[in-house]
C-alpha positions as CSV (number, residue, x, y, z in Angstrom):
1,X,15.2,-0.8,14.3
2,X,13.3,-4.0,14.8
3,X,13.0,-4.2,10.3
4,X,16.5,-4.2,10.6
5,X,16.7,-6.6,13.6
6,X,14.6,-9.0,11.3
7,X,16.9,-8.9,7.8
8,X,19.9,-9.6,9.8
9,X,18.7,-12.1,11.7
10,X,16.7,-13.6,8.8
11,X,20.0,-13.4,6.7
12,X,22.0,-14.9,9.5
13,X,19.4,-17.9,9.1
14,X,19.6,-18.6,5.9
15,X,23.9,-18.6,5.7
16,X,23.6,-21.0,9.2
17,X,21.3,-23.4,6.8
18,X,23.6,-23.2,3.8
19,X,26.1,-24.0,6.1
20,X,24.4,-27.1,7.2
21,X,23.2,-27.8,3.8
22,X,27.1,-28.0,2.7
23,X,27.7,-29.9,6.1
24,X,24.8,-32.7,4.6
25,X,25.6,-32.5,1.0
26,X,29.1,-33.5,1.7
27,X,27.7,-36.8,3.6
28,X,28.2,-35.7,6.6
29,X,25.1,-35.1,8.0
30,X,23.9,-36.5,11.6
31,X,20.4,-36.5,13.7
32,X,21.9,-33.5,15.7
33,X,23.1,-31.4,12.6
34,X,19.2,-32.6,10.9
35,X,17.8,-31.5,14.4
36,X,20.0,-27.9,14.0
37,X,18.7,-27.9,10.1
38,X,15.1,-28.5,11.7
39,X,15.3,-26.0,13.8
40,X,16.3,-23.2,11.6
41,X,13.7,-23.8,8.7
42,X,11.1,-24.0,11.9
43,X,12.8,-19.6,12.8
44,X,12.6,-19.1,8.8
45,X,9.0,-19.6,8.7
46,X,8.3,-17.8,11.9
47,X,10.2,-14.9,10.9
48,X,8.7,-15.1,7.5
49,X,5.0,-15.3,9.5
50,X,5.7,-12.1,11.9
51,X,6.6,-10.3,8.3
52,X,3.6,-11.4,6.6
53,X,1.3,-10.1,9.9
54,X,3.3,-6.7,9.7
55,X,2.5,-6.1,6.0
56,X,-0.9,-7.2,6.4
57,X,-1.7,-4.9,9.4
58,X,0.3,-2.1,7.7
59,X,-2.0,-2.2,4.5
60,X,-5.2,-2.7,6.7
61,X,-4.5,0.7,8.6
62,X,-3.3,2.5,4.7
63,X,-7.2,1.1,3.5
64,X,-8.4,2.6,6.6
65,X,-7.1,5.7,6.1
66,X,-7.1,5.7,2.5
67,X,-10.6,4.1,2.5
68,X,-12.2,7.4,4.7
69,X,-10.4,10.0,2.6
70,X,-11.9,8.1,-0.1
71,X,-15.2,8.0,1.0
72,X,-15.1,11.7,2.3
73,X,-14.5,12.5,-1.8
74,X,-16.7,10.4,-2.8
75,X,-19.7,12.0,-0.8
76,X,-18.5,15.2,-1.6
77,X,-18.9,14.1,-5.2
78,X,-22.1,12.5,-5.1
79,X,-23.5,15.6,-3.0
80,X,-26.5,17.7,-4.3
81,X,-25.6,20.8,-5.7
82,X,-27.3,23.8,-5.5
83,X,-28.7,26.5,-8.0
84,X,-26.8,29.0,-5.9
85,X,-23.1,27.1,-6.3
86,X,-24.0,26.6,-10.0
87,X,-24.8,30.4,-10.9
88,X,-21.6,31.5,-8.3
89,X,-19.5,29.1,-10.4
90,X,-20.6,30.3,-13.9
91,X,-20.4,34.0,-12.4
92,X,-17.1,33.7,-11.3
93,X,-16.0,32.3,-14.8
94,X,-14.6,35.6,-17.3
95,X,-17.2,36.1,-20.3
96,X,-14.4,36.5,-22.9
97,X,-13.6,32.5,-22.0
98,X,-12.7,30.0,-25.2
99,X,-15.9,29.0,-26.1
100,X,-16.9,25.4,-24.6
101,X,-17.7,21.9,-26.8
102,X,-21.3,23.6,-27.7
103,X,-19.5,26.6,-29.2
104,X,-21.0,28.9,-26.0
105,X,-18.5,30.7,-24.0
106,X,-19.3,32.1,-20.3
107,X,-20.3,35.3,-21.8
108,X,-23.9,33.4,-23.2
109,X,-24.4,31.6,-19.9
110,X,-24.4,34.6,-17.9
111,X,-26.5,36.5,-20.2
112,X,-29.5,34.5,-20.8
């Protein structure tokens, strides 16, 4: 897969600049292995971009997705509600119910 494609190539990166970091730290560093050293930061960061872009775009399209469903509940939510779904609702409740925080049950509802 192209993720895949990316880690090993970004891990193949970062040994070659380790590699030319040991080269330099050992004194013996020229313009062409600086030019090398150049050169791989330069594919670091671009790789390193391309990733960025990709997480970016993937959490744009989740909030797009996310961000309907979301908004689909949220009307549904704030929706009017008739008299009709309240009294089908309490009907379809049992009357011998635990009575609720006012100390009602069902039962009272659906009686008066």
């Amino acid at each position: 897969s192209r993720r895949s494609a990316d880690i090993s190539l970004f891990s193949k990166l970062k040994l070659d600049l380790e590699s030319i970091d040991e080269i330099i730290d050992r004194g013996d560093g020229n313009e062409e292995i600086m030019c090398k050293r150049s050169g791989i930061i330069n594919n670091l960061n671009d790789l390193s971009n391309i990733q960025t872009m990709e997480v970016t775009q993937k959490t744009k399209i989740r909030w797009d997705i996310e961000g309907d469903e979301i908004q689909e509940d949220r009307q549904f939510i704030e929706r009017e509600v008739s008299i009709d779904e309240i009294n089908k609702e309490v009907w379809d409740c049992g009357t011998d119910k635990a009575p609720g925080p006012d100390g009602f049950t069902f039962g009272f509802y659906r009686r008066y």
